[in-house]
N, C-alpha and C positions, 0 to 999 in steps of 0.2 A: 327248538331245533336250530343249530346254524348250519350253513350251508358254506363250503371254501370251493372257489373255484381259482383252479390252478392254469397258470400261463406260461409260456416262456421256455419251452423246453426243445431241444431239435437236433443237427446233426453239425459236430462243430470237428476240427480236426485239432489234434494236441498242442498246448502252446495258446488255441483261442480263450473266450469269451464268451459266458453267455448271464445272461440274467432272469430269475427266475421272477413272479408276480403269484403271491397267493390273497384274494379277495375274500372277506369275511365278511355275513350276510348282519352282521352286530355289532355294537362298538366292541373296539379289543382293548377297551376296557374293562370288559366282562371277562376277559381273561387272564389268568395268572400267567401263563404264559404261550410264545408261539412259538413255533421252532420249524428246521426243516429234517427228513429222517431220508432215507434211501435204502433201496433193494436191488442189489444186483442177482443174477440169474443164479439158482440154488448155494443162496447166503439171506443168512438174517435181514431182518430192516435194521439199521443201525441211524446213531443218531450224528446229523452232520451238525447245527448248529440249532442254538437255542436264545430269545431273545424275551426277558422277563417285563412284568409291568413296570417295575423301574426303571427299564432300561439297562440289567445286564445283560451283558454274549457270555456264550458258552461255547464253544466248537471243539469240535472232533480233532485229536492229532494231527489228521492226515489231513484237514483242509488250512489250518492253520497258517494263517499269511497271506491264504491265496483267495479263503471267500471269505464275506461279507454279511451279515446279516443285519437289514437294517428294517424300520419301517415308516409309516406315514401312519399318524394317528387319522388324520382328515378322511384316508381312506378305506381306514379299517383293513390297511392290505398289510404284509409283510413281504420281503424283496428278501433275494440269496441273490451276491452279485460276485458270479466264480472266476477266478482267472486263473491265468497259469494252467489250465485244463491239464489231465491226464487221462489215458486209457481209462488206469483202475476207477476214474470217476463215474464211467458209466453206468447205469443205473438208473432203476425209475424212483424221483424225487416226489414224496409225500409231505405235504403240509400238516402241521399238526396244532391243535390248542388246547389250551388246559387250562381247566377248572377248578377252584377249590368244592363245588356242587355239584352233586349227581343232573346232569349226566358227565362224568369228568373231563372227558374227554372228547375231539371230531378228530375227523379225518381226511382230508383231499380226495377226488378221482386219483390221483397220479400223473408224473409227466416225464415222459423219457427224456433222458439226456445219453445223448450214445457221444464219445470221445472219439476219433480214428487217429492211427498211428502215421 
């Protein structure tokens, strides 16, 4: 079982800042990979960025340029570090990790991130 507990999340107005913290109960060595995903209110979760054991990123079109995915092997956490905020960002941001062994996959609680105009 791992366990990700998710930080970082709050009420920022367009144009801010903010940075996300997801903590993994294992090394994220055990993982092929971490990423961040988001769901805004009646739309799919879609994937915002993605950061592999070797250290590749993957990001979403839409965040391109403006977030960050980075992390800290020491602390088993991965960081989403967003700028340039916009409305369409808001959403609640889930942490995600991937296995190549059953069980494949975990999941975060969730953390709002609301954008204001």
């Amino acid at each position: 079982q791992v366990q990700l507990v998710e930080s970082g999340g709050g009420l920022v107005q367009a144009g801010g800042s903010l940075s996300l913290s997801c903590a993994a109960s294992r090394s994220i060595f055990s993982f092929n990979r971490m990423g961040w995903y988001r769901q805004a209110p009646g739309k799919q979760r879609e994937l915002v960025a993605t950061i592999d054991i070797g250290g590749g990123k993957n990001y979403a079109d839409s965040v391109k340029g403006r977030f960050t995915i980075s992390r800290d092997n020491t602390k088993n956490t991965v960081y989403l570090q967003m700028n340039s905020l916009k409305p369409e960002d808001t959403a609640v941001y889930y942490c995600n990790v991937n296995r190549l062994v059953a069980p494949f996959e975990y999941w975060g609680q969730g953390t709002q991130v609301t954008v204001s105009s």
